[in-house]
Every structure is written in C-alpha cells, then in structure tokens.
LOVEX-541929 format. One record per residue (C-alpha): x, y, z; residue in three letters; residue number from 1. Coordinates in nm, 2 decimals, decimal comma. Layout:
+--------+--------+--------+-----+-----+
!     c1 !     c2 !     c3 !  aa !   i !
+--------+--------+--------+-----+-----+
!      X !      Y !      Z ! ala ! NUM !
...
+--------+--------+--------+-----+-----+
This chain:
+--------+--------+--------+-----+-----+
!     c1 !     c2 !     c3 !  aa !   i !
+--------+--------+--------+-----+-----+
!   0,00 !   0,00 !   0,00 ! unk !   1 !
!   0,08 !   0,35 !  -0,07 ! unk !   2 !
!   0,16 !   0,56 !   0,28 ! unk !   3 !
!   0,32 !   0,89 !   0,37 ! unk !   4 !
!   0,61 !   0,85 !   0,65 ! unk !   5 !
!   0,73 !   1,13 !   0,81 ! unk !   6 !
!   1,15 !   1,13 !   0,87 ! unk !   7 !
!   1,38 !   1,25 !   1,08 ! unk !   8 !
!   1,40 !   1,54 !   1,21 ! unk !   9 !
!   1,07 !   1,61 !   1,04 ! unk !  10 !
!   0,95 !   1,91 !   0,84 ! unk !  11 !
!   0,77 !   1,91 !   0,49 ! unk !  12 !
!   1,11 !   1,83 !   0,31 ! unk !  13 !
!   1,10 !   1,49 !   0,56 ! unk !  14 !
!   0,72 !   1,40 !   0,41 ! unk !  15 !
!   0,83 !   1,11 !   0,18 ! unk !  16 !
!   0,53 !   0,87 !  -0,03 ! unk !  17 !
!   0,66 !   0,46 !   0,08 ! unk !  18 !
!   0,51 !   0,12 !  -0,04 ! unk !  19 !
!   0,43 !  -0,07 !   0,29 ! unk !  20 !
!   0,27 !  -0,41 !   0,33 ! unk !  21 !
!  -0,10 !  -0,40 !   0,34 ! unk !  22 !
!  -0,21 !  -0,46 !   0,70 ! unk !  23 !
!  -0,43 !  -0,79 !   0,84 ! unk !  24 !
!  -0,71 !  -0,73 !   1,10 ! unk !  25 !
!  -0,64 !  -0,93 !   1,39 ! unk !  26 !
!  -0,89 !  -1,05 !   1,65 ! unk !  27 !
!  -1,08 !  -0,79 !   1,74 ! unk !  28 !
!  -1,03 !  -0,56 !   1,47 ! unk !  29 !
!  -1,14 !  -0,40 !   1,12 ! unk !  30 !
!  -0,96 !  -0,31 !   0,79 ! unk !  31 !
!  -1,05 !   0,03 !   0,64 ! unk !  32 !
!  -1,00 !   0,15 !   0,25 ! unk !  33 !
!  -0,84 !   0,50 !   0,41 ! unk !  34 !
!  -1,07 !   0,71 !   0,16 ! unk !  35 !
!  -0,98 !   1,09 !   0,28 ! unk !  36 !
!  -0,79 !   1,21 !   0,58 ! unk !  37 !
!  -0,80 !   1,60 !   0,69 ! unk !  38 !
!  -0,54 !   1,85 !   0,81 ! unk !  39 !
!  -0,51 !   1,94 !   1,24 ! unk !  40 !
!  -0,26 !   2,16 !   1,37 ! unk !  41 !
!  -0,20 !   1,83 !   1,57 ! unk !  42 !
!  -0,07 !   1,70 !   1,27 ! unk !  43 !
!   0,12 !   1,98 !   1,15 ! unk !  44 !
!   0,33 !   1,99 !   1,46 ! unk !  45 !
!   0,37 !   1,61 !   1,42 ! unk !  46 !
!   0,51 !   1,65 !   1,04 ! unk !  47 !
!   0,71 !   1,96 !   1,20 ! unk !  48 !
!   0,90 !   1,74 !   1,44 ! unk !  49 !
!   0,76 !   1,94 !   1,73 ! unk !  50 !
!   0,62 !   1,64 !   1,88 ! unk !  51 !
!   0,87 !   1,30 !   1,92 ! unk !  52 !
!   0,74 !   1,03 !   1,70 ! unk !  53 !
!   0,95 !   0,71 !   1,59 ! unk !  54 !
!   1,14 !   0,77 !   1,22 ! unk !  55 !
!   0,87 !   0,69 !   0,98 ! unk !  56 !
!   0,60 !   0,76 !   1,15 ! unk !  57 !
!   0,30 !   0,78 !   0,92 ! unk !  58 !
!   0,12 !   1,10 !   1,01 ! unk !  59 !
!  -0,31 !   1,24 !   1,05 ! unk !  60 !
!  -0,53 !   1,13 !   1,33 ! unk !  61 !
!  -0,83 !   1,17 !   1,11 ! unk !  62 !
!  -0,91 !   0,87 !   0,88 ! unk !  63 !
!  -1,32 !   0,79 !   0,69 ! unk !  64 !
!  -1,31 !   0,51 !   0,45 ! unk !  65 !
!  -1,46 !   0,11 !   0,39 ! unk !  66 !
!  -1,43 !  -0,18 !   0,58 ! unk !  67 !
!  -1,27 !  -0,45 !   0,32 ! unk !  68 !
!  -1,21 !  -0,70 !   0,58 ! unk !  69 !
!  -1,31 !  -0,79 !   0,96 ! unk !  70 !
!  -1,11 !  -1,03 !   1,23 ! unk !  71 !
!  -1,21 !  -1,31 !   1,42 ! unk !  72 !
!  -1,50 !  -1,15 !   1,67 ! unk !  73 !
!  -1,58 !  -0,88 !   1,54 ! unk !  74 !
!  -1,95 !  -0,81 !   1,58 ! unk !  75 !
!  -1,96 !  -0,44 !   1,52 ! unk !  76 !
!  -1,93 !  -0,35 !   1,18 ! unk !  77 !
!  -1,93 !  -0,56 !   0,82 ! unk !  78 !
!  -1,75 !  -0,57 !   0,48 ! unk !  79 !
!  -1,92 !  -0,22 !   0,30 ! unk !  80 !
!  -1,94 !  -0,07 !   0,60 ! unk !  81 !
!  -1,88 !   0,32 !   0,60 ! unk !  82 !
!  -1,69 !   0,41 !   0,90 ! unk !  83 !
!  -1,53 !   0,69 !   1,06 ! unk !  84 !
!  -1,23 !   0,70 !   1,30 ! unk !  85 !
!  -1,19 !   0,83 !   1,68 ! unk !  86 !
!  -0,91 !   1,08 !   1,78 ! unk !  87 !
!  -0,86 !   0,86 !   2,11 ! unk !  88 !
!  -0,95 !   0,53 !   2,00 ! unk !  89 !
!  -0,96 !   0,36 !   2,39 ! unk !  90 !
!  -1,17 !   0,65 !   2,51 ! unk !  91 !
!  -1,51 !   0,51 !   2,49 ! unk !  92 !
!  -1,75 !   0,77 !   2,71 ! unk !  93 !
!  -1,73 !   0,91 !   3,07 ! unk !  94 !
!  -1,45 !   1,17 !   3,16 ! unk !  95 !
!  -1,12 !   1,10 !   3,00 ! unk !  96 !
!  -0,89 !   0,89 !   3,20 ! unk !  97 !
!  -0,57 !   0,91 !   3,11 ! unk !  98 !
!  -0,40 !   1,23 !   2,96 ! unk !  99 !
!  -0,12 !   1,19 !   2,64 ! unk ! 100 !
!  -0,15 !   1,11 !   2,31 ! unk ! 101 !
!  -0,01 !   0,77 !   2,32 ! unk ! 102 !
!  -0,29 !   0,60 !   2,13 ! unk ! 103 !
!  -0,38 !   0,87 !   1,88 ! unk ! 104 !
!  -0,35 !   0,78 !   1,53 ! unk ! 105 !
!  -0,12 !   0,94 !   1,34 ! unk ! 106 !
!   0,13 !   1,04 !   1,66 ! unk ! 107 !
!   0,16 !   0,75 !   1,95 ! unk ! 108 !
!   0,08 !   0,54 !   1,63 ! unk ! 109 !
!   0,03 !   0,53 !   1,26 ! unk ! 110 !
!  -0,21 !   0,71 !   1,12 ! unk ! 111 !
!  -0,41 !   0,77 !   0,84 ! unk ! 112 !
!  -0,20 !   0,92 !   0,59 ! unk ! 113 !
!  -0,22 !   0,52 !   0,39 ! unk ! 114 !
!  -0,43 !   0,36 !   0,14 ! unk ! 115 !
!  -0,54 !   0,07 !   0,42 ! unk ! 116 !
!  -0,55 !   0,11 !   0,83 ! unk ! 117 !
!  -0,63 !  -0,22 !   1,07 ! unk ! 118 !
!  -0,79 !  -0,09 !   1,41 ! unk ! 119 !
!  -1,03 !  -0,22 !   1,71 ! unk ! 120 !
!  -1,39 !  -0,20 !   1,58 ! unk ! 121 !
!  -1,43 !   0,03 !   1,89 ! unk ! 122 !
!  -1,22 !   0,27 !   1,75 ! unk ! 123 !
!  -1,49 !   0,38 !   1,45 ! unk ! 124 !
!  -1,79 !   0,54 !   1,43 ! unk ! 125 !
!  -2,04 !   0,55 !   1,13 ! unk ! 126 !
!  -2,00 !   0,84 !   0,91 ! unk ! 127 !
!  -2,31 !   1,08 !   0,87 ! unk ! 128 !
!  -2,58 !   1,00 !   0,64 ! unk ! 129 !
!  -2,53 !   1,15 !   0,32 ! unk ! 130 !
!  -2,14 !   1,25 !   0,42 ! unk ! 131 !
!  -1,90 !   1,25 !   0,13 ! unk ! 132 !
!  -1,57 !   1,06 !   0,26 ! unk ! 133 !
!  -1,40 !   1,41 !   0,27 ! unk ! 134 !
!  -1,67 !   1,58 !   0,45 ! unk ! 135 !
!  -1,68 !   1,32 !   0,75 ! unk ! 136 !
!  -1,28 !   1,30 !   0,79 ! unk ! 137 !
!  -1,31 !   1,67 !   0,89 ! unk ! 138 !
!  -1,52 !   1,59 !   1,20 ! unk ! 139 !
!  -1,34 !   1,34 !   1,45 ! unk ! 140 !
!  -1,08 !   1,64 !   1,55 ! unk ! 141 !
!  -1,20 !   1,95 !   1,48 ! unk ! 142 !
!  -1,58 !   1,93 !   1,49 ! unk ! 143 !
!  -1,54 !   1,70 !   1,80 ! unk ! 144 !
!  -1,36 !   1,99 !   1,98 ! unk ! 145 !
!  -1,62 !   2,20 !   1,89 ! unk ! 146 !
!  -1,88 !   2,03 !   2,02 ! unk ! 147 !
!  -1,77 !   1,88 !   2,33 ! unk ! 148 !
!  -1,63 !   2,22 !   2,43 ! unk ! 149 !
!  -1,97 !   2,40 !   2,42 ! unk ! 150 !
!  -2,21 !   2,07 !   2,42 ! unk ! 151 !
!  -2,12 !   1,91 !   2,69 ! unk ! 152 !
!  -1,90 !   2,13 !   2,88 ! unk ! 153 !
!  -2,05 !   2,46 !   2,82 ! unk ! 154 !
!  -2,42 !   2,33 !   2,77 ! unk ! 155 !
!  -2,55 !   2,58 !   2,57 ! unk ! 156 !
!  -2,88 !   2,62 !   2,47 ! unk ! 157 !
!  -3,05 !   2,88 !   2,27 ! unk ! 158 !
!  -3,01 !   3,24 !   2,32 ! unk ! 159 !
!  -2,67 !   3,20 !   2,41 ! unk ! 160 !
!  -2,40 !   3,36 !   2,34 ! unk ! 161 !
!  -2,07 !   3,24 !   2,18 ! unk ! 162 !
!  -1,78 !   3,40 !   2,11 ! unk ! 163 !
!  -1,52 !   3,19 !   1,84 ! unk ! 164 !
!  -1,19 !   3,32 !   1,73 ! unk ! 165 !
!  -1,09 !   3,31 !   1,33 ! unk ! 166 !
!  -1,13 !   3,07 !   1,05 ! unk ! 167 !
!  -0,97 !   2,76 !   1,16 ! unk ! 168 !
!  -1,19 !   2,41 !   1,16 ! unk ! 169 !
!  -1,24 !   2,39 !   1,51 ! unk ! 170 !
!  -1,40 !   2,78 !   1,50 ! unk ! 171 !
!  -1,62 !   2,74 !   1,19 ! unk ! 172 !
!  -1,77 !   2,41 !   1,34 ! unk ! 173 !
!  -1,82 !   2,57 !   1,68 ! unk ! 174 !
!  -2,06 !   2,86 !   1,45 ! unk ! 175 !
!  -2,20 !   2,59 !   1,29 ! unk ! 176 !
!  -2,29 !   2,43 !   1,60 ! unk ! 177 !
!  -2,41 !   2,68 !   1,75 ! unk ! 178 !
!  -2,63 !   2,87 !   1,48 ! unk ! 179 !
!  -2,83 !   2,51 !   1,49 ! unk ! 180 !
!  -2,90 !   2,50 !   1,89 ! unk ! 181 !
!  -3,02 !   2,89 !   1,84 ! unk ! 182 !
!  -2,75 !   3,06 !   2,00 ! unk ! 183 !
!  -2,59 !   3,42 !   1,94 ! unk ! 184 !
!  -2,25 !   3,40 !   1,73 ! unk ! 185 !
!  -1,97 !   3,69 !   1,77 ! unk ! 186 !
!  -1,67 !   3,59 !   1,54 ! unk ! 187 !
!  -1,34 !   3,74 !   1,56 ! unk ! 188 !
!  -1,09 !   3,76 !   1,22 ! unk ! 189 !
!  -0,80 !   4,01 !   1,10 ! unk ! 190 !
!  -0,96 !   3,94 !   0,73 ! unk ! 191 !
!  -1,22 !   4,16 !   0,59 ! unk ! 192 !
!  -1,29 !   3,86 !   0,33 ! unk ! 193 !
!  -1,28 !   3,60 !   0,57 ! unk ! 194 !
!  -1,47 !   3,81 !   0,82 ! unk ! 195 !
!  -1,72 !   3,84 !   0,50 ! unk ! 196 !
!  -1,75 !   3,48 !   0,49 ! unk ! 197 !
!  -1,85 !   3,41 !   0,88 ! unk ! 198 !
!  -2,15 !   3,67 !   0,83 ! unk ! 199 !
!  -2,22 !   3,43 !   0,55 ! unk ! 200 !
!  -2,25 !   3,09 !   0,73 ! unk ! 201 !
!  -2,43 !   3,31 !   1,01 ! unk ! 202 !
!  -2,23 !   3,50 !   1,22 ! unk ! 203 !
!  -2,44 !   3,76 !   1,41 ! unk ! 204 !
!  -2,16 !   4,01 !   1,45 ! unk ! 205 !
!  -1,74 !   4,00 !   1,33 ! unk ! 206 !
!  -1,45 !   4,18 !   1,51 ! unk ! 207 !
!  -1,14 !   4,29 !   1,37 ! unk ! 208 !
!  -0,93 !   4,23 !   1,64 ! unk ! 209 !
!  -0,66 !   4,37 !   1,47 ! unk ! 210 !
!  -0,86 !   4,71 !   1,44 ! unk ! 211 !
!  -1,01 !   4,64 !   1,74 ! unk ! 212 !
!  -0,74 !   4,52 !   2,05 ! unk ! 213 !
!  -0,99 !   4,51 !   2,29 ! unk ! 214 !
!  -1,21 !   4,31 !   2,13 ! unk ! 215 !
!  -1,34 !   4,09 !   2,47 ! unk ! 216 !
!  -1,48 !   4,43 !   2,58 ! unk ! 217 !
!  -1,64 !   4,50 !   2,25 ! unk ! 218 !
!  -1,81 !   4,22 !   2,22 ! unk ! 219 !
!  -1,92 !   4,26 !   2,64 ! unk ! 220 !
!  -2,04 !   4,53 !   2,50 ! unk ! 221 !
!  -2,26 !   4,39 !   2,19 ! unk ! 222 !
!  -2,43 !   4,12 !   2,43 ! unk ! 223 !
!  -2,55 !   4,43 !   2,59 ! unk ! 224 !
!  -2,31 !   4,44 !   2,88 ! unk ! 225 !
!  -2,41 !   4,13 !   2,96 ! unk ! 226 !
!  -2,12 !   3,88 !   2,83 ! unk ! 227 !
!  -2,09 !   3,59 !   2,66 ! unk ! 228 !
!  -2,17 !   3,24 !   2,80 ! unk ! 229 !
!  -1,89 !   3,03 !   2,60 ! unk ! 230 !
!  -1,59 !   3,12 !   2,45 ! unk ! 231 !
!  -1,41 !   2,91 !   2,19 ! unk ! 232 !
!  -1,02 !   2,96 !   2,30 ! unk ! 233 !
!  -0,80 !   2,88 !   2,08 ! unk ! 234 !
!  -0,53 !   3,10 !   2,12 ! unk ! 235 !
!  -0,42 !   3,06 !   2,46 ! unk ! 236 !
!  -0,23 !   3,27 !   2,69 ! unk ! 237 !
!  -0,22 !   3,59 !   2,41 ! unk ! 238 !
!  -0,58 !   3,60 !   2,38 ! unk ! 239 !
!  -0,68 !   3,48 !   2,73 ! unk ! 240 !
!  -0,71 !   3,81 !   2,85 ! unk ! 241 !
!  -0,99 !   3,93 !   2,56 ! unk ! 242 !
!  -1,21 !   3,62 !   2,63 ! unk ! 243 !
!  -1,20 !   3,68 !   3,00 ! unk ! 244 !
!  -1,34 !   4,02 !   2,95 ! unk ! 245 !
!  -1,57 !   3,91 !   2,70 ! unk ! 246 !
!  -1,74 !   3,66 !   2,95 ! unk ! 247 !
!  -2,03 !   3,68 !   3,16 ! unk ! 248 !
!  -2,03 !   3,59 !   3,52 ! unk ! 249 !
!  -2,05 !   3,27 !   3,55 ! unk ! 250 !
!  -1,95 !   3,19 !   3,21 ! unk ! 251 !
!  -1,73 !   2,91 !   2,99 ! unk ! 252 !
!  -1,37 !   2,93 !   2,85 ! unk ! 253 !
!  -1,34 !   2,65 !   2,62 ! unk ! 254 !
!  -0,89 !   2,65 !   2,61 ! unk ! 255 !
!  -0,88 !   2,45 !   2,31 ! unk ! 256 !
!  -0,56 !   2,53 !   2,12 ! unk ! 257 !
!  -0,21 !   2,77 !   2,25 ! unk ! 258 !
!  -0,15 !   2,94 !   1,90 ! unk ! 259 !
!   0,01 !   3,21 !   2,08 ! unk ! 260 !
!   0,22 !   3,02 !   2,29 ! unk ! 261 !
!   0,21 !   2,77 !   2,53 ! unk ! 262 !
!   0,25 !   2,95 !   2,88 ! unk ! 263 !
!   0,19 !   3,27 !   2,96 ! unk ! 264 !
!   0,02 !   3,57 !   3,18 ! unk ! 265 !
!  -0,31 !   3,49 !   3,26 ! unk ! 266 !
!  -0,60 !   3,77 !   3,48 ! unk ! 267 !
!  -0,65 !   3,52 !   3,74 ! unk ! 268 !
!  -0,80 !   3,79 !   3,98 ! unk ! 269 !
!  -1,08 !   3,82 !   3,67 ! unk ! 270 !
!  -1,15 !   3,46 !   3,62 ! unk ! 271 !
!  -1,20 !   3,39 !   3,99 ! unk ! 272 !
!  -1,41 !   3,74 !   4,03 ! unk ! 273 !
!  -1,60 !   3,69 !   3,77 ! unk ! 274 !
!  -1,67 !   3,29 !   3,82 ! unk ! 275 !
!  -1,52 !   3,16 !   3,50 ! unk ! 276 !
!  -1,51 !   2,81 !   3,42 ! unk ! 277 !
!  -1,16 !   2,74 !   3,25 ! unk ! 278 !
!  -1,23 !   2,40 !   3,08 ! unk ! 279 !
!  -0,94 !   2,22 !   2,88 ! unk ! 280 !
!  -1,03 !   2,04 !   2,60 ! unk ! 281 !
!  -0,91 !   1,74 !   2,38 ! unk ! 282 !
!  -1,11 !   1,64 !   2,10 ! unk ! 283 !
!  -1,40 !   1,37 !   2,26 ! unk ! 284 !
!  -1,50 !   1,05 !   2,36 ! unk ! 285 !
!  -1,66 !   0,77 !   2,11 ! unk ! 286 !
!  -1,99 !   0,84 !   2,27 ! unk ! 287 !
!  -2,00 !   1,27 !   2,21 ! unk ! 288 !
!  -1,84 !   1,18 !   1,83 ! unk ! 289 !
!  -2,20 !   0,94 !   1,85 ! unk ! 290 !
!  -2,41 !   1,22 !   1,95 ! unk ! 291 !
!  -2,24 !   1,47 !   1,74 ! unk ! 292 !
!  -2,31 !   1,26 !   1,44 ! unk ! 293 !
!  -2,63 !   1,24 !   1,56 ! unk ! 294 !
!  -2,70 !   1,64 !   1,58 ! unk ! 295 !
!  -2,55 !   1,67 !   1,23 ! unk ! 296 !
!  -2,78 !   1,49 !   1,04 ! unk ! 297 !
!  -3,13 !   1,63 !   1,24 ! unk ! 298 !
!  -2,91 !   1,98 !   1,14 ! unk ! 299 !
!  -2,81 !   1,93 !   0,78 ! unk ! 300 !
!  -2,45 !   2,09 !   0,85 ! unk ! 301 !
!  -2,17 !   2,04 !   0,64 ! unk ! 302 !
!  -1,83 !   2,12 !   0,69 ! unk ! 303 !
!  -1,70 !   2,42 !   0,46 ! unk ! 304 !
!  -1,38 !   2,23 !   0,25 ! unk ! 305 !
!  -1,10 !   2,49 !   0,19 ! unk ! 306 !
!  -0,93 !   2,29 !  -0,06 ! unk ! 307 !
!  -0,84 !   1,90 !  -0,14 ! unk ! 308 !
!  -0,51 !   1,74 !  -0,24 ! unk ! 309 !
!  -0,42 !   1,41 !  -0,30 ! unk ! 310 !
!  -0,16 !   1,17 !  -0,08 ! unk ! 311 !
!   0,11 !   1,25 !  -0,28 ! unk ! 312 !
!   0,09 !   1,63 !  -0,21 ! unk ! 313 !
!   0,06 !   1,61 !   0,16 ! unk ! 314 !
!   0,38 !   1,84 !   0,20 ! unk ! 315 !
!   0,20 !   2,09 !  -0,06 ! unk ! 316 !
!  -0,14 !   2,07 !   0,19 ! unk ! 317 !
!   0,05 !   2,12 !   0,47 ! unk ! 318 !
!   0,20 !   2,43 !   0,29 ! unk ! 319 !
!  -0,12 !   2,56 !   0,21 ! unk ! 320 !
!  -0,21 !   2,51 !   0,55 ! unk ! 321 !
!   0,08 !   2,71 !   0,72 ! unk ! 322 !
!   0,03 !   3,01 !   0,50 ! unk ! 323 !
!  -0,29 !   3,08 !   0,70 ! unk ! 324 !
!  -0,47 !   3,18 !   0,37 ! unk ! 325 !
!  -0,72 !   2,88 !   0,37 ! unk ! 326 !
!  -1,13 !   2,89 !   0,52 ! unk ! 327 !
!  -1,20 !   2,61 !   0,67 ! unk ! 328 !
!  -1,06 !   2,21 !   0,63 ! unk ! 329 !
!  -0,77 !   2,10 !   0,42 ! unk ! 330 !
!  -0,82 !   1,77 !   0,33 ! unk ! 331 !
!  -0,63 !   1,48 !   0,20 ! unk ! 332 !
!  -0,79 !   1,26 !  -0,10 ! unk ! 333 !
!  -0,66 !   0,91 !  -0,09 ! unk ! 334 !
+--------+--------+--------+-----+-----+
C-alpha cells in the first residue's frame, strides 16, 4: 500500500510517499480502505518534528473510509461498512482517563496518511448519512472539539451567546454548532474577506481584532453588557485576556488550542471574580463523536472544505495550511 512517512528530524522536506505491506485485521479488529484524511494543527506539529514520534512515523489522526475485511469477533461492523475514526481510539465515554497522546493515530501510532488502516472495531464510528468521505474525515478532531467544548461542557442552549476566534476548523464548526441550537454567534478575524465569509455561514456580529485590540470588551459590550456564556479559545495565553473580558459571570472558557504560545500571563483575579469556568479540552469520547453525528444529520451541517489534495501532495497541503490563507478544512484525498 501507498503511505506517507514522516523522517527524521521532520519538516515538509522529511514527508516522503513509501510502499508498505498491506495490514491484516487481527482478533478484534477491522480493515479500512483509508478514503480521505483531513489537516489538524496536531498534525502539523507532528510532520514539524515538534512532537517525538518514531522515524517513519505515518502522520493524520483523522481517517473515513470502507471496511474490506473484519477479524475473528468482530460483531460491530461488516465488509461495506462506512466508518469513521476516533481521535482517542480507547476513550469510549465518561471523563477521559488518562492524559497523552499515546494511542492517537497518526502520533503515538500510525495514522491515516495510507491507502489501508487495521484498528479495534471500537475505535470507529459510522460516518453521517449523506457525508462524502472528505466531509466526515473533517469531523473526529476539529468538529469533536467543537462540540464537546460547548455541548457538553459549556451546555448551551438557545439564546446563548458564543464568542469563536478566526477561521480555523475547530472555529467554523463551533458557529456551525451553535447557529443550529439557536445561540448568538460573535466571530473574531484580522480578514475583511474572511470576516465576509462568517456573516455568510451566520455569524451575528465580526470583530477585527486587529482594528479592534480590545475586542473581549467589545463584544461585552454587543451582548449588551451582559457577556458571553462560551468562548471558543483557541489562542491561549495571548488571547486569554480578551475572552476573560468578553465573559459573563458565570461563564465558559473553552482552552482549546495555545497558538500564541504555550505558557503565559493569565488575569487570574478576573477569572475567579467573575466565576469563570476554564475548561481544557481534547477532541472527545466515542460516545459525544455518537451524539455529534447524531446532531449533524437532524441539522443538515456540512463542513465548509477549503481545498483538497491528494496523498502524494501532503507536503503541498501542509503548505497551504501554514500560509494561513485557507477557510476552513484542508483535506487529503486518498
């Protein structure tokens, strides 16, 4: 089979396209036709070298494709089967249990960028009704973040409000998301296309926040002075500040990504005086990717595709995907 490895030290330059020997389901487990795969910043710091990984290490956590083949005991799923893959494959509902990224495809092990994958039938769900392959291998990372953080950490409900930050996956799922439960969507971009673009898939109001610094008191201040109930945080300790003041009492940081860096200053007198709940959050369990799927199809949502590229130009993808100009998922035809 046709795979992308990832050398040593890593870097696009390291990307190189390998024949490996087709894998063989053992007891237990299923073997996908890898159809599409899609692009995570988790991946890109993978490919990067930024996170340790053996040499030859075949890189993306997200993976939709057939069954071909099934081992001995497996009950779950069938040959034609359309199945989707988990970002923690072992982490079947409940609170997670054990923190790391030992199990996730595509870092503590292979991964998706390959024509065939063998896995634990527990370690797929169905893809959506009606779901190309490329539209469901956007969802296990970046729509599962989005949704556990405000689903079932914030709980919203409609009428709320949510604040998300730019254009990557994780912050046009988490509109999406919340546009369908009825909730109140304030957007933040530097791009006066992009910002264009979130009006368009509903935003209710967009922030410069390069025109605007303080943009968590502006958009306290378009709530009515009230504050938002969730904020989507995925810049960490350089935007922690804004989305403090932007909250409500009583409201919900979702800390999903540290694009800004992984430790810094944070208002601690404001969280606490203001009641914040800081939640971290890593992708989801088998069960929320379940419900998620669920929601999406009573919803009709579908993910907005930046641009596609084929195995063989995963370095070029990941290119495309540094230069900050896509909207939306990258994803990975194969």
């Amino acid at each position: 089979m046709k795979v992308a490895a990832v050398k040593k030290p890593g870097g696009l330059d390291k990307l190189v396209i390998e024949d490996r020997p087709e894998p063989k389901p053992r007891p237990g487990e299923i073997l996908v036709r890898v159809r599409a795969s899609s692009l995570n910043y988790h991946d890109f710091v993978v490919v990067l070298g930024g996170i340790p990984t053996p040499d030859g290490r075949i890189p993306m956590s997200d993976g939709a494709g057939d069954v071909v083949a099934v081992g001995d005991g497996v009950t779950k799923w069938k040959v034609g089967d359309r199945v989707l893959s988990l970002f923690f494959p072992a982490w079947q509902s409940g609170q997670i249990e054990a923190a790391g990224f030992q199990s996730v495809p595509g870092d503590g092990a292979d991964g998706f960028a390959a024509e065939f994958y063998a896995g634990p039938e527990t370690a797929f769900t169905r893809m959506p009704e009606g779901y190309s392959y490329e539209e469901a291998a956007t969802l296990p990372c970046a729509a599962l973040t989005a949704w556990r953080g405000m689903v079932e950490e914030a709980k919203i409900k409609p009428g709320s409000w949510v604040l998300t930050q730019g254009t990557g996956g994780v912050s046009i799922f988490a509109l999406q998301f919340a546009k369908a439960a009825g909730c109140c969507v304030i957007s933040t971009s530097s791009s006066p296309e992009k910002m264009e673009r979130l009006k368009q898939l509903g935003a209710d109001h967009v922030i410069n926040y390069k025109d605007t610094p303080e943009w968590g008191k502006a958009a306290f201040e378009l709530t009515g002075g009230r504050g938002v109930d969730e904020v989507v945080e995925i810049g960490g300790p350089g935007t922690m500040a804004q989305s403090i003041n932007a909250c409500r009492p009583g409201g919900h940081i979702s800390l999903i990504g540290v694009l800004t860096g992984i430790s810094g200053e944070v208002p601690t007198a404001a969280l606490f005086s203001r009641n914040i709940t800081l939640s971290g959050i890593t992708v989801g369990s088998r069960r929320m990717q379940e419900d998620m799927i669920d929601a999406i199809e009573a919803s009709g949502i579908r993910p907005v595709i930046d641009s596609s590229f084929p195995l063989d130009q995963i370095a070029a993808a990941f290119a495309h995907q540094a230069s900050q100009k896509h909207f939306g998922k990258i994803v990975l035809t194969i």
